[in-house]
C-alpha positions in Angstrom: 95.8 89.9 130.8 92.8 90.0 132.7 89.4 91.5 130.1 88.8 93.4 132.8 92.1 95.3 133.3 93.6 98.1 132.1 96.3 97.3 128.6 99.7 98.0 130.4 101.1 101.4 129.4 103.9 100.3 127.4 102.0 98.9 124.9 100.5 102.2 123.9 103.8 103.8 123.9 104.9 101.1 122.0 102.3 101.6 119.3 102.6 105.5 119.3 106.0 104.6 118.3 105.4 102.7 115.3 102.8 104.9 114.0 105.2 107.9 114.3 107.3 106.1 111.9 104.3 105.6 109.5 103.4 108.9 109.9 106.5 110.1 108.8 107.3 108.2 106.4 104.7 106.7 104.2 102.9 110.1 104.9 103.3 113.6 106.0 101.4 113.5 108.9 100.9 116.9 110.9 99.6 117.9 114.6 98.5 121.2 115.4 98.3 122.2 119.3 99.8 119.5 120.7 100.7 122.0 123.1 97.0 122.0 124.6 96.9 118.2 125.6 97.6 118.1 129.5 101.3 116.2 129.8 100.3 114.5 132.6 96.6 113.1 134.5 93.4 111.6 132.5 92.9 112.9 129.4 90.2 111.7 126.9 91.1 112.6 123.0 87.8 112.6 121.5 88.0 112.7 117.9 85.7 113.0 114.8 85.5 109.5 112.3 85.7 109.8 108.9 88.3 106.8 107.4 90.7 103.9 108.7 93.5 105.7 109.4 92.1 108.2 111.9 93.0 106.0 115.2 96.6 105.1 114.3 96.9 108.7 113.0 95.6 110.5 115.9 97.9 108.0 118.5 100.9 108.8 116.3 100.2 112.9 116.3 99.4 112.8 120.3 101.7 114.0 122.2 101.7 110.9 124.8 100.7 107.6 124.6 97.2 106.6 123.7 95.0 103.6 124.4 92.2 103.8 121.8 88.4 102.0 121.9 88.3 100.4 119.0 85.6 98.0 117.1 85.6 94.7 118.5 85.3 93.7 114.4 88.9 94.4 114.0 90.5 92.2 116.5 90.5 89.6 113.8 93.5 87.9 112.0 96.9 89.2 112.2 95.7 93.1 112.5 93.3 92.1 115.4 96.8 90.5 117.2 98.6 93.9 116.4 95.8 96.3 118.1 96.0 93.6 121.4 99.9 94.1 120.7 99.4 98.1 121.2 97.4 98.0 124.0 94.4 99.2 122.4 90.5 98.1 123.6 87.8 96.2 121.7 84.7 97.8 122.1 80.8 96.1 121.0 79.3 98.4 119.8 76.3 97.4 119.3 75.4 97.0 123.5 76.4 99.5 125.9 79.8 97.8 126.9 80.2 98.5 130.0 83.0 95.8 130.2 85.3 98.0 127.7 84.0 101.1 129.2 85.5 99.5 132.8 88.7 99.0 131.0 88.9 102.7 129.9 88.5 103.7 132.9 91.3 102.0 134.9 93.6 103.5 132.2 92.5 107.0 133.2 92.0 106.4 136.8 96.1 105.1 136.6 96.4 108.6 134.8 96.8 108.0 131.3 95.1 109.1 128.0 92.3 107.3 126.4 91.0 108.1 122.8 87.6 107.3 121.8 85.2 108.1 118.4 82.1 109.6 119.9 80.1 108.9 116.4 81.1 104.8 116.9 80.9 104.5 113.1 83.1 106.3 110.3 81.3 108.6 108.2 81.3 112.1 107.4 82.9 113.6 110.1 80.5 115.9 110.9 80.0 114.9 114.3 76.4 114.8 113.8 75.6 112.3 116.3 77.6 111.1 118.8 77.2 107.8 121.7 77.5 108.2 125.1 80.1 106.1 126.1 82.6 108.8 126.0 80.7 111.7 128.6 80.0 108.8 131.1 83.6 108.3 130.7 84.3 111.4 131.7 81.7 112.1 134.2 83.1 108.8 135.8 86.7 109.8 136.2 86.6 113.6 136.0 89.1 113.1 133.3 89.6 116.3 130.8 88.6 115.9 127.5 90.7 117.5 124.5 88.5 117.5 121.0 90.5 116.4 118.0 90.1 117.3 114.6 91.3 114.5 112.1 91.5 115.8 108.6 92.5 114.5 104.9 92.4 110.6 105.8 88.8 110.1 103.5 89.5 109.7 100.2 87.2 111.7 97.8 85.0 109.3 96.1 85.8 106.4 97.5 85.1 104.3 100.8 85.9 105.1 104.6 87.7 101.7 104.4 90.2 103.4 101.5 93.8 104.6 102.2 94.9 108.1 101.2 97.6 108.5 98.7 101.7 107.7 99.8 103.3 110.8 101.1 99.4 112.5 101.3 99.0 115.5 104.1 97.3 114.3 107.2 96.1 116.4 109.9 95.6 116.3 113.6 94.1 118.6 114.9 93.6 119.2 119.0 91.5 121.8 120.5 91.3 123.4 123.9 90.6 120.7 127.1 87.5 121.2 128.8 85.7 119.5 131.4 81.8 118.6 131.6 79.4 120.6 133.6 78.7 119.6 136.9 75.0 119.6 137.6 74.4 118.6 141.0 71.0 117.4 141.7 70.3 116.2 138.0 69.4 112.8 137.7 71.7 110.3 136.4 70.1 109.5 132.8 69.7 113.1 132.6 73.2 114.3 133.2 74.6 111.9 131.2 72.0 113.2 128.3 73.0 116.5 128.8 76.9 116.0 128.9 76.8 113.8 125.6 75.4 116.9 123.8 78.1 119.4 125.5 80.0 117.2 124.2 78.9 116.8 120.9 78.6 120.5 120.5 82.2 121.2 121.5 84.0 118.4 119.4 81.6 119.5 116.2 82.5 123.2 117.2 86.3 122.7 116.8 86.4 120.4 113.5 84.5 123.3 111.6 87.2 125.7 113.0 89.9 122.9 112.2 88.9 123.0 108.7 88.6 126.2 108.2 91.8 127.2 109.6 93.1 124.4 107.6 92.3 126.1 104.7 89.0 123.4 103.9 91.8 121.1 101.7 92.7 119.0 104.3 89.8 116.7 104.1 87.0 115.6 101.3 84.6 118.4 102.5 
């Protein structure tokens, strides 16, 4: 496969598959409004980064197929070979990859769904911060962009490297699709400036409403 093309589709449905298995199994994973993720066209699940287990978690809960940006670091060793095995993307994050971005794109611009960490690093969750990598995305394809809530993956007192518990609650939660503002006659830097913190503000909007509703248990918070 060509670095510069697009992972072929069945390797994301072939993942999702796996990971519904885990997720269903060695946990109780759990979606809410799955029914808000468009069924069909470019959709980017942008999702807040707290532990390991968010990406696999969040392509499990998805309703469709996912390809996920994911740290170049981890294509290493036998795990590195099953990421490239899903389909999903390695990303450097330390220089604006435009190369990964590319690859992104072309799975959106075929019509499928793309998930990306805005904050690039796992942390709180908070959605604090986010990169830009994900608006110009979006601004790029005109995909629509569905904010996802991941709860009870950190493990209180321990590393975002740790795993929960066996048969732990896991949460996915996805919020209503939007689409950036258009601002015609903006310049470029600008708009792009100005669509990462729409964005920000939208995806940190709906995790404090996820954990709320979720009854503030369903993460270390």
């Amino acid at each position: 496969m060509s670095e510069t093309a697009a992972p072929h589709p069945r390797r994301a449905r072939i993942g999702r598959g796996i990971g519904i298995v885990l997720f269903h199994t060695a946990y109780r994973g759990h979606a809410r409004g799955t029914e808000r993720v468009p069924a069909s066209g470019p959709v980017i699940l942008v999702a807040n980064h707290a532990a390991f287990l968010d990406g696999p978690l969040v392509m499990s809960m998805a309703p469709r197929a996912v390809t996920f940006l994911v740290k170049q670091e981890a294509f290493s060793g036998p795990f590195g070979a099953v990421l490239r095995g899903v389909g999903q993307i390695p990303i450097d994050r330390s220089v604006g990859d435009r190369a990964a971005l590319g690859r992104a794109a072309a799975v959106l611009q075929r019509g499928d769904a793309v998930g990306i960490f805005p904050e690039g690093n796992r942390g709180t969750g908070d959605v604090d911060e986010v990169n830009q990598g994900a608006a110009w995305l979006a601004l790029r394809t005109r995909a629509t962009l569905v904010p996802v809530a991941v709860l009870g993956t950190r493990v209180e007192g321990r590393g975002a490297g740790a795993w929960p518990r066996p048969f732990s609650r896991l949460d996915v939660d996805f919020g209503h699709p939007f689409t950036l503002q258009e601002r015609p006659g903006v310049p470029g830097r600008e708009r792009l400036r100005l669509a990462t913190d729409e964005l920000r503000e939208r995806l940190a909007s709906h995790v404090r409403l996820a954990r709320v509703e979720n009854g503030g248990s369903a993460d270390f918070h």
